[in-house]
C-alpha positions in Angstrom: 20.4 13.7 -12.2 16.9 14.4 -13.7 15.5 11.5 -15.0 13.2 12.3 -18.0 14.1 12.1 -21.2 14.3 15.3 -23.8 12.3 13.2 -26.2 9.0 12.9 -24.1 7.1 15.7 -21.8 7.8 16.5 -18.4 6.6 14.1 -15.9 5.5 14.8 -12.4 8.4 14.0 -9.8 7.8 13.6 -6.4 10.5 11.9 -3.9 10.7 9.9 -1.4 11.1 11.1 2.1 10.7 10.6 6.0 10.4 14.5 6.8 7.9 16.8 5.6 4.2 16.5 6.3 2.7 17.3 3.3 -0.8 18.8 3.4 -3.1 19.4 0.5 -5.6 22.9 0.6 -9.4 22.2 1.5 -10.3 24.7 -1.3 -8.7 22.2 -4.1 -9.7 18.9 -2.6 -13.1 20.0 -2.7 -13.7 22.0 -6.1 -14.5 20.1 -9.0 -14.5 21.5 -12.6 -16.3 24.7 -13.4 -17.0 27.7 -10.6 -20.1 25.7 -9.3 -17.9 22.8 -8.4 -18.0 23.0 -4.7 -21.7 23.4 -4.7 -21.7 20.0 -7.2 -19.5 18.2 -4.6 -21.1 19.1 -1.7 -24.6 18.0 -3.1 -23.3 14.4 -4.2 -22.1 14.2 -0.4 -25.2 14.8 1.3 -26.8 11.4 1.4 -23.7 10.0 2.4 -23.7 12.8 5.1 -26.8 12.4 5.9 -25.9 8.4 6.9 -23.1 8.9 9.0 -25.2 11.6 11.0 -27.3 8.8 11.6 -24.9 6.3 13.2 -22.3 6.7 15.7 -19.3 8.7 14.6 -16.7 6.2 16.6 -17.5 7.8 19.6 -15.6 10.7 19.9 -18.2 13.1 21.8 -16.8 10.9 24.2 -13.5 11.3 24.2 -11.5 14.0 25.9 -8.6 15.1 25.1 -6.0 12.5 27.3 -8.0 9.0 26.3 -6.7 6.0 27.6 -6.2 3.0 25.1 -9.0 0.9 26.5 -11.3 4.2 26.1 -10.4 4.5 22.5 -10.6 1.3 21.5 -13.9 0.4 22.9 -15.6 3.7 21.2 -14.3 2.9 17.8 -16.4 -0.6 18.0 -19.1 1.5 16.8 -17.3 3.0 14.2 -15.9 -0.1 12.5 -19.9 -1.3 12.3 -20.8 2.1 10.9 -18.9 1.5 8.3 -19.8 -1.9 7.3 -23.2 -0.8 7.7 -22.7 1.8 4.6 -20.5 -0.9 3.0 -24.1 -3.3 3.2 -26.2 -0.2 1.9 -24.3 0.6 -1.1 -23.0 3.9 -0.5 -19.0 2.6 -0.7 -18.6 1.8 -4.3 -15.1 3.5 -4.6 -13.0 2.2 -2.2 -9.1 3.0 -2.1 -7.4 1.0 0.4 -3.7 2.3 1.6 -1.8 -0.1 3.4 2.1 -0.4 5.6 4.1 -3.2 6.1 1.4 -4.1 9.5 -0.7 -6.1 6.3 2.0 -8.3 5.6 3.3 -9.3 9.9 0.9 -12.1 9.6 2.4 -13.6 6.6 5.9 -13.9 8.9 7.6 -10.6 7.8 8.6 -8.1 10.1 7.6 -4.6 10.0 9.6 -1.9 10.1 9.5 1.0 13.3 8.1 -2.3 16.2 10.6 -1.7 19.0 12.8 -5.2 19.3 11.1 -6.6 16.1 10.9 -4.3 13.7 13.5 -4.1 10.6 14.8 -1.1 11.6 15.4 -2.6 15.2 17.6 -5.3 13.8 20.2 -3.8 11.3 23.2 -3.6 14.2 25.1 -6.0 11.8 25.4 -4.1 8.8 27.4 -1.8 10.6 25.1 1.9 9.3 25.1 4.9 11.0 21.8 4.8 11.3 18.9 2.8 10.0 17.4 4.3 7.4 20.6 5.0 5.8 20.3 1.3 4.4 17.8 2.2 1.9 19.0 6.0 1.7 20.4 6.5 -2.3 23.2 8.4 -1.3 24.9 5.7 0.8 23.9 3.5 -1.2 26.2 5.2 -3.9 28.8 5.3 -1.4 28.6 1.4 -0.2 25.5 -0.6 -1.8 26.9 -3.6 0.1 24.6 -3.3 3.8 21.4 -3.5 1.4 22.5 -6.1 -1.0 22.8 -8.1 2.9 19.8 -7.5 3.8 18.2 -8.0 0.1 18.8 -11.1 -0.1 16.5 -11.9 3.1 14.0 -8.8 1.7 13.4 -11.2 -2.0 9.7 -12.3 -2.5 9.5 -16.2 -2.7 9.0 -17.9 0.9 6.0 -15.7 2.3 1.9 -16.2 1.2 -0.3 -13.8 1.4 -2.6 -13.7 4.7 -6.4 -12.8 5.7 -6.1 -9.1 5.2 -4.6 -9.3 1.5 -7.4 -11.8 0.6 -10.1 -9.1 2.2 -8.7 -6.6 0.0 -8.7 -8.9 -2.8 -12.4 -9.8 -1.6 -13.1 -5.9 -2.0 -12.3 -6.1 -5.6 -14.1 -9.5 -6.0 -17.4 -7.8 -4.6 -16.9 -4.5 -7.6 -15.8 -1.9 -4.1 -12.1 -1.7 -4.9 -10.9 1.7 -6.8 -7.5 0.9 -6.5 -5.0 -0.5 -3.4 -2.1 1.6 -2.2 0.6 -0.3 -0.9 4.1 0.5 0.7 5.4 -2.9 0.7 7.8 -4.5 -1.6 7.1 -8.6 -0.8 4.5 -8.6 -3.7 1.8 -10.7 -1.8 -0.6 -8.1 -2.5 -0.4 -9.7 -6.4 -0.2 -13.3 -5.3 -3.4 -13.1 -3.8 -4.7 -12.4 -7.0 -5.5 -8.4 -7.0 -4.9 -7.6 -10.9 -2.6 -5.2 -11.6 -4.9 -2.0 -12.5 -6.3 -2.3 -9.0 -2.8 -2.1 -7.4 0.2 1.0 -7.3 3.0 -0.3 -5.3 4.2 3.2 -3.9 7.5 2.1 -2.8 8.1 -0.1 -5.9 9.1 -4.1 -6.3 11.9 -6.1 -6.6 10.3 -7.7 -9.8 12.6 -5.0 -12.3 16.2 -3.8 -11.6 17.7 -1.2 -13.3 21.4 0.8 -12.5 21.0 3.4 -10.3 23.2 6.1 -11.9 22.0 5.6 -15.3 18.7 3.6 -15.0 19.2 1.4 -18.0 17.6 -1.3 -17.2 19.0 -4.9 -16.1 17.6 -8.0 -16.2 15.7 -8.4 -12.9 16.7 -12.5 -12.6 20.6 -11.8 -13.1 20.1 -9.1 -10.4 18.6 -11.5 -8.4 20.9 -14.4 -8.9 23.9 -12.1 -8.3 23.0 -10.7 -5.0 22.0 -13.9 -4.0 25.7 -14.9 -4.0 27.4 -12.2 -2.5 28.2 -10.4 -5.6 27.5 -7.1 -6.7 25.4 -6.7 -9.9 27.1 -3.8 -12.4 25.4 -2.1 -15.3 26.8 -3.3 -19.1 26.4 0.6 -20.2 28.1 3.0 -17.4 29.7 0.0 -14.8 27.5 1.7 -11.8 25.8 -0.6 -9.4 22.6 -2.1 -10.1 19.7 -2.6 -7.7 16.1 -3.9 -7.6 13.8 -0.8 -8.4 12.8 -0.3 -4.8 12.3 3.3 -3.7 15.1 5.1 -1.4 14.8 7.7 0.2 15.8 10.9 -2.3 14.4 8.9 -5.4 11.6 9.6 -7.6 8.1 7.6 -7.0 6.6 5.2 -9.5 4.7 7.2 -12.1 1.7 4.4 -11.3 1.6 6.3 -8.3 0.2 10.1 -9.6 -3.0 7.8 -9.8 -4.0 9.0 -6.6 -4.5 12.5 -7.9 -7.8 11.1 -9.5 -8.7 7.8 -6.8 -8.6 10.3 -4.1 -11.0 12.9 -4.9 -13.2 10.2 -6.0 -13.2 7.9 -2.9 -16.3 7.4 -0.9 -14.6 5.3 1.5 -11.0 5.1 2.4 -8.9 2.3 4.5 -6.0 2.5 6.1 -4.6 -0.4 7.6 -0.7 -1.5 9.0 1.0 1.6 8.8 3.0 4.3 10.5 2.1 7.2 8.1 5.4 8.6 8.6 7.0 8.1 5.4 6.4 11.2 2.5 4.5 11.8 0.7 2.6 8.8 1.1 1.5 9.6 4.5 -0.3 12.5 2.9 -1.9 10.8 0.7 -4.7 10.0 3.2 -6.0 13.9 4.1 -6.4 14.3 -0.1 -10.2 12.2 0.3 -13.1 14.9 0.2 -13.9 16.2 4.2 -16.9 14.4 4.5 -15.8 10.4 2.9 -15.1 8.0 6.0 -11.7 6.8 6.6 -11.0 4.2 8.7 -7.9 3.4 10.6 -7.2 -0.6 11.3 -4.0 -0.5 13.3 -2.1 -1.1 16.2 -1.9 2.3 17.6 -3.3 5.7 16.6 -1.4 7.5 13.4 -1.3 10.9 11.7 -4.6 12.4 11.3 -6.0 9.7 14.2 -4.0 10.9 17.2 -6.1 13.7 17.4 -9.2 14.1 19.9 -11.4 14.8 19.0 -11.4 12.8 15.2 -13.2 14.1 12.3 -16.6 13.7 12.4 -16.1 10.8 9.6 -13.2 9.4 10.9 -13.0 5.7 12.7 -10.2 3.6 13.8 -10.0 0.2 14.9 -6.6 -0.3 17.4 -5.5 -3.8 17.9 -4.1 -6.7 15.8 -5.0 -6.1 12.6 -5.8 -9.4 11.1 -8.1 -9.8 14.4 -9.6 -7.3 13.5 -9.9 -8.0 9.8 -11.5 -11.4 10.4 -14.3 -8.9 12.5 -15.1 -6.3 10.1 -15.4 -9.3 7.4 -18.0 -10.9 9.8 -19.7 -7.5 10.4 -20.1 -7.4 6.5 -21.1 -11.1 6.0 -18.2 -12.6 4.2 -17.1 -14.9 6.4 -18.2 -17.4 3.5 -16.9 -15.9 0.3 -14.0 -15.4 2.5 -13.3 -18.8 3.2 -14.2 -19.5 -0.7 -11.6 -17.3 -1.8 -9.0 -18.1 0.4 -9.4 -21.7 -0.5 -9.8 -21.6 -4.3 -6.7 -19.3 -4.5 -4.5 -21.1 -2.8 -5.0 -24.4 -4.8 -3.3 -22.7 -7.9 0.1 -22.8 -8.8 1.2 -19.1 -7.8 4.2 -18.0 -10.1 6.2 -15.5 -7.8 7.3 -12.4 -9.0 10.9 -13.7 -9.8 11.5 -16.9 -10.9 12.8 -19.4 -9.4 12.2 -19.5 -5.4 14.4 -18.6 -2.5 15.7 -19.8 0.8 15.2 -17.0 2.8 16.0 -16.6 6.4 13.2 -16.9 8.7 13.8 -14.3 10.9 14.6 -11.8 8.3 12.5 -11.0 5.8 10.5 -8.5 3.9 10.2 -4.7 4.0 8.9 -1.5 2.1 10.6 -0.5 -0.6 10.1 0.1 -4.4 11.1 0.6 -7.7 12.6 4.2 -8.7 10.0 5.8 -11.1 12.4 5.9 -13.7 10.7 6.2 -17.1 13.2 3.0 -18.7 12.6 0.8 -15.4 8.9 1.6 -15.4 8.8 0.8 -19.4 10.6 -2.7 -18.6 8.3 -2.7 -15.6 5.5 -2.7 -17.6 6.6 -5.6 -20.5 7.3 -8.0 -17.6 3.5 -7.2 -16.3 2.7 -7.7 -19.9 4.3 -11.3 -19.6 2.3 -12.6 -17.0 -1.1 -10.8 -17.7 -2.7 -13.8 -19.0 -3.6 -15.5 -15.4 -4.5 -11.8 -14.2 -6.5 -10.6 -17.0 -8.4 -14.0 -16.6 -8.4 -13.3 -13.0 -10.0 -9.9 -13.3 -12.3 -10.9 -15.7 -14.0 -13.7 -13.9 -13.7 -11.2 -10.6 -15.6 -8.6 -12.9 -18.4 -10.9 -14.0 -19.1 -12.1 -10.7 -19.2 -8.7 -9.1 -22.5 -7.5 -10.0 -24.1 -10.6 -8.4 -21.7 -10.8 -5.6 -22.4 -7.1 -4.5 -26.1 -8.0 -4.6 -25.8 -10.3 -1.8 -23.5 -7.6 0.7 
């Protein structure tokens, strides 16, 4: 069923799905506007380049081509201080962040692909012939009641945000932050305090709901309160099933999320941290950054564009636990303090969740990726509830922005 509406143009639609690398051509990623954009691009790059050739490029003219962990590991130390050393010298003043649900397992909810812990590891009792299937569209069609189970465990409320979403936020305190790309759904990435403009939840939020035949939308608390007791929410207009807008696979993404299409290109550094990049098409989203602007990998293991050895001369990855290393790269950068600041300031205000009213939630269930569909009536009522509780994070991004200027002086 297409989703636009005849009244209003064509939208870009792009869907969710687990197969498919997608890839984007060298020739476009690099042209700007005009035939003499390559040769524009290329010269705004070369005192970047001329930095990283400089430094040690994580180490990978050491590498061959069957590393060990420990080998990798240990040469990517270099890296991670390469970067924070161009981080201190002011050439990464557009950062985009893209984060997976790794951010969020220090906050106490599981990720998804961990063997024995993950989500997908756990679902046995829900009876599903396989595990994605719980947040496939089609099934849910078929039998919405194995996710409305495992929703009511997956609702925001009993998790705070962690080390790494304050870092983030810290990027955007210091004026670094283009925007933060996130796969998750448990909305800590806003209770830490990064304003809305600065965030595109890829896979949506449970903070709308809308039917999933006919999109009208439905209030989010009444979806909420009825999943919450076993019951099934139904749309007033068609009687279809209504669920949280979180993204399943064979749905459309969040319009919020075409941003990329002008963050990307304009990056000078990019961060990937706590994810599989196996999901699509935001696992592509990271090859779209111009050849030459550093990414670097803070994970567990080696993913997508990483596994290969030699890496890109600009590439650098940090493997190990993620908020460990966090906590380091902050030190490397000389945060440690504003860190601490932040952290403690933040927490001492009242936090308004994303859904009123807060939850019991099981312990040893709890949150997962997932988002709203990009459906142009749940992203409109998406927007007016933003609109309802833009006060604290206008004031928020205001102060952040004042203080920015003098904050990036002393990196």
């Amino acid at each position: 069923m297409n989703r636009s509406r005849s009244s209003q143009p064509p939208v870009p639609r792009v869907t969710r799905s687990a197969g498919g690398r997608l890839t984007e051509p060298a020739e476009r990623l690099d042209s700007g506007p005009g035939p003499y954009g390559k040769q524009r691009r290329k010269q705004a790059d070369s005192a970047l380049a001329q930095d990283l050739s400089q430094m040690s490029m994580s180490g990978q003219d050491t590498l061959n081509n069957s590393p060990s962990a420990s080998a990798v590991k240990s040469s990517s130390r270099g890296g991670l201080a390469s970067v924070a050393r161009l981080v201190k010298l002011g050439r990464c003043k557009n950062v985009v962040v893209v984060a997976g649900a790794g951010v969020s397992t220090a906050s106490g909810i599981p990720d998804f692909r961990t063997p024995g812990t993950g989500l997908y590891a756990n679902l046995e009792k829900y009876n599903i012939p396989y595990p994605e299937a719980i947040f496939n569209i089609d099934y849910f069609s078929n039998d919405p009641q194995p996710f409305f189970s495992l929703a009511k465990a997956l609702y925001p409320g009993s998790h705070r945000p962690n080390y790494i979403h304050y870092f983030i936020r810290m990027l955007h305190h210091k004026g670094l932050l283009l925007r933060v790309y996130t796969q998750n759904i448990d909305g800590l990435e806003k209770l830490c305090g990064i304003p809305d403009d600065k965030l595109v939840e890829a896979h949506g939020s449970f903070a709308t709901a809308a039917c999933h035949l006919c999109y009208t939308a439905y209030p989010a608390e009444d979806a909420k309160q009825a999943i919450m007791n076993d019951k099934v929410p139904i749309c007033t207009f068609c009687a279809a099933t209504v669920k949280p807008d979180v993204v399943f696979f064979g749905e459309d993404l969040p319009q919020k999320y075409f941003l990329n299409t002008q963050d990307f290109p304009k990056a000078d550094l990019l961060i990937i941290m706590g994810t599989s990049l196996q999901i699509e098409p935001f696992a592509s989203l990271v090859n779209t950054v111009r050849s030459t602007v550093p990414r670097l990998l803070l994970n567990r293991n080696a993913v997508g564009p990483f596994e290969k050895v030699p890496l890109r001369r600009a590439d650098h990855m940090e493997l190990g636990d993620l908020e460990e290393t966090v906590r380091r790269f902050a030190e490397m950068l000389g945060w440690n303090d504003d860190m601490e600041e932040l952290m403690r300031s933040q927490e001492t205000l009242s936090l308004p969740t994303l859904i009123s009213s807060p939850l019991s939630v099981d312990q040893t269930s709890c949150q997962s990726k997932g988002a709203p569909a990009g459906t142009e009536t749940s992203r409109s009522r998406a927007g007016g509830q933003r609109g309802a509780s833009s006060g604290s994070e206008e004031t928020d991004s205001e102060t952040d922005s004042k203080s920015s200027a003098s904050s990036s002086q002393s990196t």
